[in-house]
C-alpha angles and dihedrals in degrees: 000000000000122000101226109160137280125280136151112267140224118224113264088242093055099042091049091051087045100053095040078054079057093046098047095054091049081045084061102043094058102037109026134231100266091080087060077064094103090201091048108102107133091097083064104073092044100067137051118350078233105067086039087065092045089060106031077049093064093038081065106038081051095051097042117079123253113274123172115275083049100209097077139120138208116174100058095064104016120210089020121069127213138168142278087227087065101058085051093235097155094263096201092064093031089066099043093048098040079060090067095034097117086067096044121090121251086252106055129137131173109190095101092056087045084050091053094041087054099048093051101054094043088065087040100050092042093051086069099038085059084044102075096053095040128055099194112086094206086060093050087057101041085049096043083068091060091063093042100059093036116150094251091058106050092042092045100044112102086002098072099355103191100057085053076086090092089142082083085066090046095042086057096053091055093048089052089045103052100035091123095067099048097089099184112083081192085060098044093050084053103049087056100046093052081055098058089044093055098036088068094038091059101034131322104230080075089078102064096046094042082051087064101051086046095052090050088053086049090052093050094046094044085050095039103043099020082228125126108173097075089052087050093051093045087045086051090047100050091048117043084045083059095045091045095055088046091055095041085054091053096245092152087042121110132353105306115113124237082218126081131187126243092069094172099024098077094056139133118248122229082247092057098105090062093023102113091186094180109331106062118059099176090079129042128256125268137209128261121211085226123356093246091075091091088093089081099048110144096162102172094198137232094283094054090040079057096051094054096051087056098049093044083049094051082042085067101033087061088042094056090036092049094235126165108262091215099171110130096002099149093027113043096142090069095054091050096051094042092055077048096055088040076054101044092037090051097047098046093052089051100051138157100348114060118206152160122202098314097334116108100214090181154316123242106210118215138191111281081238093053093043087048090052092040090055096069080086095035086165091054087155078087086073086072096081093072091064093039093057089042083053099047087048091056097046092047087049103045088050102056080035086060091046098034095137104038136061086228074089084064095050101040089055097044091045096049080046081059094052089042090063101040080055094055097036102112091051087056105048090044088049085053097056093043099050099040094049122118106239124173119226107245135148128191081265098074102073110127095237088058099057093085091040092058095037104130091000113152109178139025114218120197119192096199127054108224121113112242115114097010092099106060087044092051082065105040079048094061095040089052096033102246131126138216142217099229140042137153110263130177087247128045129268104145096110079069112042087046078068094062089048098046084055087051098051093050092050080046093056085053088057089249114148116179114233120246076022112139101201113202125182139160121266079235092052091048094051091058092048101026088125094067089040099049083052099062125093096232138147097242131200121186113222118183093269102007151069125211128192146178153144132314 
């Protein structure tokens, strides 16, 4: 790879533990120390709907009793069942953690220790990707901050927590770059098996964009040792891992879709590399086409913005001067794939709608098949994250590359570090006060003239479909073991679980009112039937917006 000097080095090990450590303090920093309360989980309801529906997803998968595939719930959309995978509650620690249940205590939450361990293997994991193209370890640590505290990740954790678990991407670019030093064909087909198994037991949109590190690694082996049985068996091995863990956690389970609708909507732009959104405050920001195209933000970041100007302006420097340009000498292949993964993962996170800020530059048309395959990863911006690492990484490497025999290399990446976090100052310090404030646990269920109406109840049962107060009762559900018929889930559905409540409605018209039932509708949904609800005989309570009902 790069020659950038000579310097005594540190053991990998050492140099990974030392720069998790790094990312567990900045963890910490940002975030604070009170979510690592295992019993804190009061921050958790006053944040994003999202991250209410990862942990009242696990509540639920904890309470409900162990079915094959082991990843399914009950009580969330009785009678139908879904998967964990499907409320975005991290499955791979929901399961772990719902094994040792009976020890835990009824308020327990494990998303700030998911947030830490994140953190710190994403330093870890980028120290020795930087590794491999520095040669000097203070510059590997000063660099692995710069992945840490990456735009997707800060935007994404506690959002959608799960995909905060950008180290996967990184852990498959090490394993593609230093392919040639892993001996063992046996260790690399399990490494990558591991990797599919834990993709999917983190988040799935980790797949497609681990496939793509993993073709590139195919590419480079197939060019570099003329062999293709060892990519074929890493390919096998990524991928039946990844279907096997889909299958365990019950994805094909039930009547939920993989396919979701808005292909197209949840894209990147062609901005999104200098677009801050809400986290940088150094450059201006810029326009989206529709705001949902937030899913594809890949902003680099002033430092790295930075980085990039130096190292164009030490391109032309050696150019005037008539210098060697040395960089990838022995290794150009790799440079070559990796500008075709920052191409393919770039394509495939813009597609099919082309746009710049707010202008819709145009729109590519495919086959209704192909659409209905695509949409299994309706939010493809996310693909963007592949390219941007792959962009960081090169700007990080070319630096030290321009200053490899000076320790002006030292000072021009912890100074643009320094601009990286000035640029990102604002999102730190609002995550802080969000995160290290003090918030009780309440729902709407917790009123004290409600205490006698819900005493022995043993359902809810909502006869709409729209998520507005499911979430909170998905909670209270899970405290008072009860269950409910709708939730909000990351894939639809609704067209079920209107059957139920079609069934409900036609015993109602009979006058028939299940017993332990909690009945909840909407004032406007009362008013179009008020004539079948002012006939029960019911025990009524009037909320702003609602009705319940029950029996006497």
């Amino acid at each position: 790879m790069f020659d950038t000097g000579n310097s005594k080095r540190i053991s990998g090990r050492l140099l990974f533990v030392i720069c998790a450590i790094i990312g567990a303090v900045v963890f910490i920093g940002i975030y604070g120390a009170a979510i690592l309360d295992f019993t804190n989980t009061g921050w958790l309801f006053n944040n994003d709907h999202d991250l209410r529906q990862h942990y009242v997803g696990w509540c639920a998968f904890r309470r409900d009793p162990w079915h094959f595939p082991i990843g399914l719930i009950d009580s969330l959309s009785y009678p139908n069942s879904m998967s964990v995978i499907y409320t975005d509650s991290i499955p791979i620690f929901a399961v772990a953690f719902k094994l040792i249940s009976g020890y835990l205590p009824v308020t327990f939450q494990y998303f700030g220790l998911f947030g830490i361990l994140s953190f710190m293997l994403m330093g870890g994991f980028s120290s020795l990707l930087l590794r491999r193209f520095i040669s000097k370890d203070i510059l590997c640590m000063i660099g692995s901050i710069f992945y840490v505290i990456s735009a997707p990740v800060i935007q994404r954790m506690y959002f959608h927590t799960a995909l905060a678990a950008q180290w996967l991407i990184i852990a498959a670019l090490v394993l593609w770059v230093y392919d040639d030093v892993i001996k063992k064909k046996s260790t690399k087909i399990i490494c990558w098996a591991l990797l599919g198994f834990i993709s999917v037991g983190i988040h799935s949109y980790f797949v497609p964009m681990l496939g793509m590190i993993l073709a590139a690694l195919m590419i480079t082996q197939i060019v570099v040792k003329k062999g293709i049985m060892l990519p074929v068996m890493e390919f096998v091995a990524f991928c039946a891992t990844g279907l096997l863990n889909l299958y365990i956690l019950g994805a094909f389970y039930g009547v939920s879709s993989a396919s979701g609708f808005g292909l197209g909507t949840f894209v990147s732009n062609l901005n999104t590399f200098i677009n801050p959104l809400d986290i940088g405050r150094v450059l201006p920001e810029l326009p989206l086409q529709n705001y949902f195209q937030y899913e594809g933000m890949a902003y680099l970041g002033a430092g790295i913005l930075l980085l990039y100007v130096i190292v164009a302006a030490g391109l032309v420097f050696r150019l005037v001067r008539k210098v060697p340009e040395e960089a990838f000498h022995t290794k150009k292949v790799y440079g070559r794939v990796a500008a075709g993964l920052v191409i393919v993962s770039f394509a495939a996170a813009v597609f099919p709608v082309i746009s710049f800020n707010d202008v819709l530059i145009g729109y590519i048309p495919c086959p209704q098949s192909l659409a209905d395959i695509l949409s299994i990863f309706r939010s493809n911006g996310r693909l963007i994250w592949p390219a941007m690492y792959v962009l960081i990484t090169a700007a990080i490497s070319f630096t030290a590359y321009t200053f490899r025999h000076e320790k002006a290399g030292v000072i021009v990446i912890a100074a643009a570090l320094i601009l990286q976090f000035y640029d990102m100052k604002d999102a730190f310090s609002n995550r802080y006060e969000l995160y290290t404030s003090d918030y009780p646990l309440t729902t709407v269920w917790d009123e004290e003239d409600l205490s006698i109406f819900m005493k022995g109840q043993k359902e809810f049962i909502f006869l709409y479909t729209e998520n507005d107060i499911t979430l909170p009762t998905g909670y209270y559900a899970y405290v008072h073991n009860m269950r409910q018929n709708n939730f909000y889930f990351a894939r639809d559905i609704e067209m079920k679980v209107w059957e139920n409540i079609d069934q409900y409605m036609a015993e109602l018209q009979k006058g028939m009112i299940r017993e332990g039932a909690v009945y909840v509708l909407r004032t406007e949904d009362y008013e179009r039937n008020r004539e079948i609800f002012d006939a029960l005989d019911a025990w009524k309570i009037e909320r702003p917006g609602h009705l319940l009902f029950r029996a006497k």
